[in-house]
C-alpha positions, 0 to 999 in steps of 0.5 A: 141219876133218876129219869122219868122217860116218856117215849112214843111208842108207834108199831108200825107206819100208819099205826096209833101211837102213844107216850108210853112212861119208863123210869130209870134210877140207875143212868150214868151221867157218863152215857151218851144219850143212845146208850142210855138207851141201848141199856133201857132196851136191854132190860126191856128185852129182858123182860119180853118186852119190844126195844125201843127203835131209834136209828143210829149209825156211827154214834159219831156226829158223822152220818146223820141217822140219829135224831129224834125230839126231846122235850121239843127240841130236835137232837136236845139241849145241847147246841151243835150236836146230834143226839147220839154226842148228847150226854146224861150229864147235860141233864139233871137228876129227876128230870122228865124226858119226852122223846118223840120222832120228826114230826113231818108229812114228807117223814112218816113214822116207821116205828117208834122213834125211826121216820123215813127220810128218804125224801131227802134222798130224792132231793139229792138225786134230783140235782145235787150232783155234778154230770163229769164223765167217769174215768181216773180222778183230775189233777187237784191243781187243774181247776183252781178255786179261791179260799174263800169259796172253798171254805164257804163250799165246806161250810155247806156241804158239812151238812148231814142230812139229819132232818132236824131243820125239818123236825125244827120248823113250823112249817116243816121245810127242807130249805136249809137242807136244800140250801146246803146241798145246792151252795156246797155246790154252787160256790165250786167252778165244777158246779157252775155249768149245772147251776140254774138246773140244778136248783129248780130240779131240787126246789121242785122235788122238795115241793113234790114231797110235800114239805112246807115253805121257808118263812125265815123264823130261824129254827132250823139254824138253832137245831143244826148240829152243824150250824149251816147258815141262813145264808145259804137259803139266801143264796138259794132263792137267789139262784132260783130266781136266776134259773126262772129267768134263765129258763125263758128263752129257752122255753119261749123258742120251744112254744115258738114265740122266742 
């Protein structure tokens, strides 16, 4: 199969970029996507030229390091997946290729098609967590949870991070990543004691790092590879409009006017 690639080339943070054109007439429809240009990089190698760089981990959907644009859509084509479970078969032969990293303030480029994603990480250690004293794991049967909330809390927490829901939005929010983290969480007994805390500290923290505002168009729902729901920025909302409220008394006795 025949491809024409065009890749963002970038050599560093801060650095120009350009889309630089390869071509390729011999891509097997059998490759994963990272494959295709694992091989690419070899013959780029080959010839002393410098790899592309694209990150990637288990090559499994699992981790959530792969993700880049192509042709304008976060992880390509194919609904549900992520790019290293994108095959060459989904594509046709001669067709052009635009391959382009997250486009977001809070992921800046670090070279080629690899961003910095650890703003994300911040959100998490900002409050997506439970504070339980350490020592031997609980029971399984000595905190009781319905089904229903147990199947909603691992809908959400099958999130992995990716940042396509970033890459995906106008106005490159992190809501439904925040969203994801905070419901996992909030549908569990063990997490209702940290609740209201929880998710001001984490809408906050997305808010330091710069990232844009939900304004419910929908993207970032198309590119998840693994289909977190709307609902969950719902639920976000409502919960950080519970924390306002809940927050005041406590603020109101600290000024001395509770």
């Amino acid at each position: 199969m025949r491809l024409t690639l065009h890749i963002w080339r970038q050599t560093g943070p801060r650095k120009p970029g350009k889309f630089v054109r390869y071509e390729r007439n011999d891509v097997n429809e059998h490759m994963s996507f990272l494959e295709m240009l694992d091989v690419l990089n070899e013959d780029l190698i080959a010839t002393g030229e410098d790899p592309v760089a694209f990150e990637h981990d288990c090559r499994e959907g699992i981790c959530g390091c792969c993700g880049f644009m192509i042709n304008g859509v976060a992880h390509g084509p194919l609904r549900g997946s992520t790019v290293c479970q994108l095959h060459m078969r989904h594509f046709k032969n001669g067709d052009e290729l635009y391959l382009e990293p997250w486009r977001a303030k809070a992921f800046p480029v670090l070279k080629d098609l690899m961003v910095d994603r650890g703003a994300m990480d911040r959100i998490i250690s900002a409050g997506g967590y439970i504070s339980v004293p350490t020592g031997s794991a609980p029971d399984g049967n000595a905190i009781l949870v319905p089904k229903e909330a147990a199947e909603l809390s691992m809908d959400a927490a099958s999130c992995i991070g990716c940042g396509a829901c970033v890459a995906a939005c106008p106005n490159a929010s992190a809501s439904l990543f925040t969203a994801a983290k905070v419901a996992h969480l909030a549908f569990l007994p063990q997490g209702q004691p940290e609740r209201h805390d929880r998710v001001a500290r984490m809408l906050n923290q997305m808010n330091q790092e710069l990232f844009g505002a939900c304004t419910n168009i929908g993207e970032c729902e198309a590119v998840c590879p693994k289909r977190i729901s709307l609902e969950n920025i719902a639920l976000l909302h409502r919960d950080y409009v519970k924390s306002i409220w809940t927050q005041r008394p406590r603020l109101a006795g600290a000024l001395g006017t509770g």
